[in-house]
Structures are given as structure tokens and as C-alpha cells.
MARDOKE-723481 format. One record per residue (C-alpha): residue number from 1; residue in one letter; x, y, z. Coordinates in steps of 0.05 Angstrom, whole numbers, plus 5000, padded with zeros to 4 digits. Layout:
PT    nr   rest   east   north     up
PT   NUM      A      X       Y      Z
...
//
This chain:
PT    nr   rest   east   north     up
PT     1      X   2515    4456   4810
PT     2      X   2464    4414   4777
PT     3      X   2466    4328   4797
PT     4      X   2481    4321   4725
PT     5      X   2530    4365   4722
PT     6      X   2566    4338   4783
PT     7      X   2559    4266   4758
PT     8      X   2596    4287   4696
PT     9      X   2652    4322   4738
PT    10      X   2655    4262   4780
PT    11      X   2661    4224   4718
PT    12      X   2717    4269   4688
PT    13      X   2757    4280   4751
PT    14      X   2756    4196   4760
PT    15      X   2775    4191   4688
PT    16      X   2828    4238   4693
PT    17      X   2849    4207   4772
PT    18      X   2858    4139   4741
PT    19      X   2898    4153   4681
PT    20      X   2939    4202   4736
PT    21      X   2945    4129   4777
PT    22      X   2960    4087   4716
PT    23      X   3021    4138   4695
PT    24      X   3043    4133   4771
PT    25      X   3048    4060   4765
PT    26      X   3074    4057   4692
PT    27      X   3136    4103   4719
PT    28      X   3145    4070   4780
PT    29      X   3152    3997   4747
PT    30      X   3207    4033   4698
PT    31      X   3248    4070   4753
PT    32      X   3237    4007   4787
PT    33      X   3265    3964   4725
PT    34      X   3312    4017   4723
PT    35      X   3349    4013   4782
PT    36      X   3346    3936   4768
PT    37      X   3384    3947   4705
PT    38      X   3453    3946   4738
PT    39      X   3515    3972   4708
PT    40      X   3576    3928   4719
PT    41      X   3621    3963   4763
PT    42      X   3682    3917   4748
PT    43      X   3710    3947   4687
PT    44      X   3725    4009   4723
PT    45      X   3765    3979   4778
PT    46      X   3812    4023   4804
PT    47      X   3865    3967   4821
PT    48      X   3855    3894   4807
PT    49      X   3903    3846   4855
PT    50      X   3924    3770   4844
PT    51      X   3958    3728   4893
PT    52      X   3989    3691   4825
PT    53      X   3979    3693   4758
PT    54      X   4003    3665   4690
PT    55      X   4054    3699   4641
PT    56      X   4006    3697   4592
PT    57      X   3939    3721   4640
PT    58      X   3938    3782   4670
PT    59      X   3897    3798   4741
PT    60      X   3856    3854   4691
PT    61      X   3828    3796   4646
PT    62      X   3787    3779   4716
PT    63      X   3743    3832   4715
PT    64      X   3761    3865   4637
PT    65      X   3686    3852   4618
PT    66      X   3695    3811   4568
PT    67      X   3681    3740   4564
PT    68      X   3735    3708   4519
PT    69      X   3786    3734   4565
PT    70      X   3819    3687   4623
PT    71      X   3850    3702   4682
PT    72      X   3893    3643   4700
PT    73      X   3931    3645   4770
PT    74      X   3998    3605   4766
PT    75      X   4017    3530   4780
PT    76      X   4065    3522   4819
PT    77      X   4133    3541   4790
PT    78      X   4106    3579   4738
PT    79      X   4163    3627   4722
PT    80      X   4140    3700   4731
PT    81      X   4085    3689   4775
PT    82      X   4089    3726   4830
PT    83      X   4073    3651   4881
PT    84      X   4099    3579   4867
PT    85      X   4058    3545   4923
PT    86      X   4001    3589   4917
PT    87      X   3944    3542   4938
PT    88      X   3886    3589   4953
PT    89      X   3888    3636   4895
PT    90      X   3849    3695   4900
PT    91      X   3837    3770   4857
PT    92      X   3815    3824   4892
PT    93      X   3773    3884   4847
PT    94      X   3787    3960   4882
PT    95      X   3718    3996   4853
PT    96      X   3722    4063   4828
PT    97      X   3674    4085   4900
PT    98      X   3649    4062   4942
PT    99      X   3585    4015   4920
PT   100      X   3526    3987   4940
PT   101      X   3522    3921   4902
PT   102      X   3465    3879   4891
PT   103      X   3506    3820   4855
PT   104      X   3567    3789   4842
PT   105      X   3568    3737   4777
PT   106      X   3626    3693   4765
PT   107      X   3637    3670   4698
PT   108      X   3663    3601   4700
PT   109      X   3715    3579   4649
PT   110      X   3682    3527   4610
PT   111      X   3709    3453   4621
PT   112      X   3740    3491   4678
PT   113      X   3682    3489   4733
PT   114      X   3699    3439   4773
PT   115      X   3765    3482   4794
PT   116      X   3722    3526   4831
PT   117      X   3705    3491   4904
PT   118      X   3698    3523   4966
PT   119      X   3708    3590   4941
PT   120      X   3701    3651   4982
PT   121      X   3660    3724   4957
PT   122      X   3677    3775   5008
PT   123      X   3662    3851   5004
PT   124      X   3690    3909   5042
PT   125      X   3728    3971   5054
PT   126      X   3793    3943   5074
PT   127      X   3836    3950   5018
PT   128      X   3868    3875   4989
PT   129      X   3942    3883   4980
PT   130      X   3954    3806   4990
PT   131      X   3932    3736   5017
PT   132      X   3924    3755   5092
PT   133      X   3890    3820   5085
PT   134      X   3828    3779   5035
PT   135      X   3794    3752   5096
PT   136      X   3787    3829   5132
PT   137      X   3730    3839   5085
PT   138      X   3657    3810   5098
PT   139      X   3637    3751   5062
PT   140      X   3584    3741   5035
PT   141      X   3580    3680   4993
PT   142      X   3616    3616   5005
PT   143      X   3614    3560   4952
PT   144      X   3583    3494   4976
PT   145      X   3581    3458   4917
PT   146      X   3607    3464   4836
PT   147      X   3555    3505   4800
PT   148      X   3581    3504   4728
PT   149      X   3595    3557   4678
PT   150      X   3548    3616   4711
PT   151      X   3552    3627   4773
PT   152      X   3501    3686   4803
PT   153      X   3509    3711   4875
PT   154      X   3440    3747   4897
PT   155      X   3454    3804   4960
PT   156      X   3392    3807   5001
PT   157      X   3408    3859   5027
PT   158      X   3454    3894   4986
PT   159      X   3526    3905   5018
PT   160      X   3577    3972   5005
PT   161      X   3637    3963   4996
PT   162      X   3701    3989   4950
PT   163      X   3734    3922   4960
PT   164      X   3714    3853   4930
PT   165      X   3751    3789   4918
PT   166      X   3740    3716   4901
PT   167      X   3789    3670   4935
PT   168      X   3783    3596   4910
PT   169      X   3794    3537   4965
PT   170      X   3803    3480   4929
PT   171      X   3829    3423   4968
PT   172      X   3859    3385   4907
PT   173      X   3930    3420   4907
PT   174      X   3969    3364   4874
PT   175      X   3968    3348   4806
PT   176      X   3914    3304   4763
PT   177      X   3928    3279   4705
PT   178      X   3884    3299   4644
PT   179      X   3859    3362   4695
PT   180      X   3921    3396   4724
PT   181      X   3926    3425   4780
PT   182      X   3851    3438   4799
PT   183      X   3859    3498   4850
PT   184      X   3874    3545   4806
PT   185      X   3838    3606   4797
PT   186      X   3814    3590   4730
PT   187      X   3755    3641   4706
PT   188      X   3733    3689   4643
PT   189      X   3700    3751   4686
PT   190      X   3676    3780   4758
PT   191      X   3613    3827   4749
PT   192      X   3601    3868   4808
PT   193      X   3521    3893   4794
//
């Protein structure tokens, strides 16, 4: 083969080696965005557990996807709700499998925020049938200070788990005036990503 001729393979086979490298990278960042594009696993929980809740919230509105719902768990003497000195309210989401998850975000209710101290994330495979069995699960967020309405919870690395649950530990368990009773579980949605 002529130089000429190989220079002008050369310069083909680079051509065509490049725009082979930029589709490699072009499909890697979207597989990449792809698998960053999580799918809120929430919605599909198999079983969704309260420790209390209101007459008028059920423990589905916690993780319902859908932000103008409220679960609510109970004051104390709320008729109906399952605890009257419930002081450490927590749900608990069963997932449909078992899930790696990357992130959990807690939407606050607004004017509500401040309800939320000291609250526990915890992820697992032991299954959440009431306040004792919560803490058999890893956890893997605790609340150190009130974060307002959003509230994003980044797993570096991810954890698996079928189990998750968000236990609030509020130390204000009597009553305020113009605020209520502040350790209520008081939120619009869990999103397991």
C-alpha cells in the first residue's frame, strides 16, 4: 500500500475510531443519567405500618405519592387511633422487593417542620410490625437539626433493604399553644429512590 494511501486509511479509521469513542461516551452518560433517574419505590409498598394515626389520615397517605396528601399520627386521646401516649411516632413502608436505594426524601408538611427533630431513617429486612421491632433495621440517617419543607437523604453507598421507616423523636411531648403537640408525625410523602 502506497504512504498516501495509508495516510488516508489512517485518516478514515481515526475518523471513524473517534466518532466510535464519542457514541461510547454519549451512551454511557445516558445509561449513566439513566440509572440516576430513580423511580419512587414507595407507591408500591406492599404494607405501610403506623404506630398512630388520625381518623381522618391514613398510614397510605405517607408514602401515596402525592404531595397534597398528609399522614397525621394521633395526639394523644385521639379516638380511633390505634396509641394515646404515642410519643415517638413512626411509619414503616414494606417495598414490593427487595431494593437497593440510593435516597430517601421526606416531604415536610409546610408550617409543620419544626415537628420533625431527632428523627430516625432506618432500612432493612426485618419486617416492622410495631414500635420495638423499628430499631432492628439499620439506620441510616438521624436528624440533627430542623431542615424545613424538603428534606433529601443521600446513601453513599446505597443500602438493600425491603423495610424502611421514619420514626420522629421529638422531645416536646406536651402541648404548646398555637403549635400542638409538636411530636407528631406530621408529613405529606416518603420517596424511597
Amino acid at each position: 500500500m502506497a504512504k498516501s494511501q495509508r495516510s488516508h486509511h489512517q485518516v478514515v479509521c481515526n475518523t471513524a475510531s473517534l466518532q466510535l469513542l464519542l457514541w461510547a461516551i454519549v451512551l454511557f452518560a445516558f445509561l449513566g443519567r439513566t440509572s440516576a433517574l430513580s423511580v419512587n419505590l414507595a407507591p408500591s409498598s406492599q404494607q405501610i405500618v403506623a404506630s398512630s394515626y388520625t381518623t381522618w389520615s391514613k398510614p397510605s397517605y405517607a408514602a401515596d405519592g402525592n404531595d397534597q396528601t398528609v399522614f397525621h399520627s394521633a395526639y394523644p386521646g385521639d379516638v380511633g387511633s390505634g396509641s394515646a401516649n404515642d410519643f415517638t411516632p413512626f411509619v414503616g413502608l414494606q417495598l414490593a422487593q427487595l431494593s437497593t436505594i440510593n435516597k430517601i426524601v421526606i416531604l415536610n408538611r409546610l408550617g409543620a417542620e419544626d415537628r420533625l427533630q431527632n428523627a430516625e431513617v432506618r432500612i432493612g429486612t426485618n419486617s416492622i410490625t410495631n414500635s420495638s421491632s423499628v430499631g432492628r433495621n439499620a439506620l441510616v440517617w438521624k436528624q440533627t437539626a430542623t431542615q424545613g419543607a424538603v428534606i433529601e437523604i443521600n446513601l453513599n453507598p446505597p443500602v438493600t433493604g425491603l423495610w424502611v421507616s421514619l420514626q420522629n423523636f421529638n422531645p416536646a411531648t406536651t402541648y404548646v399553644p398555637s403549635k400542638g403537640y409538636q411530636f407528631v408525625l406530621d408529613i405529606f410523602d416518603i420517596q424511597v429512590l
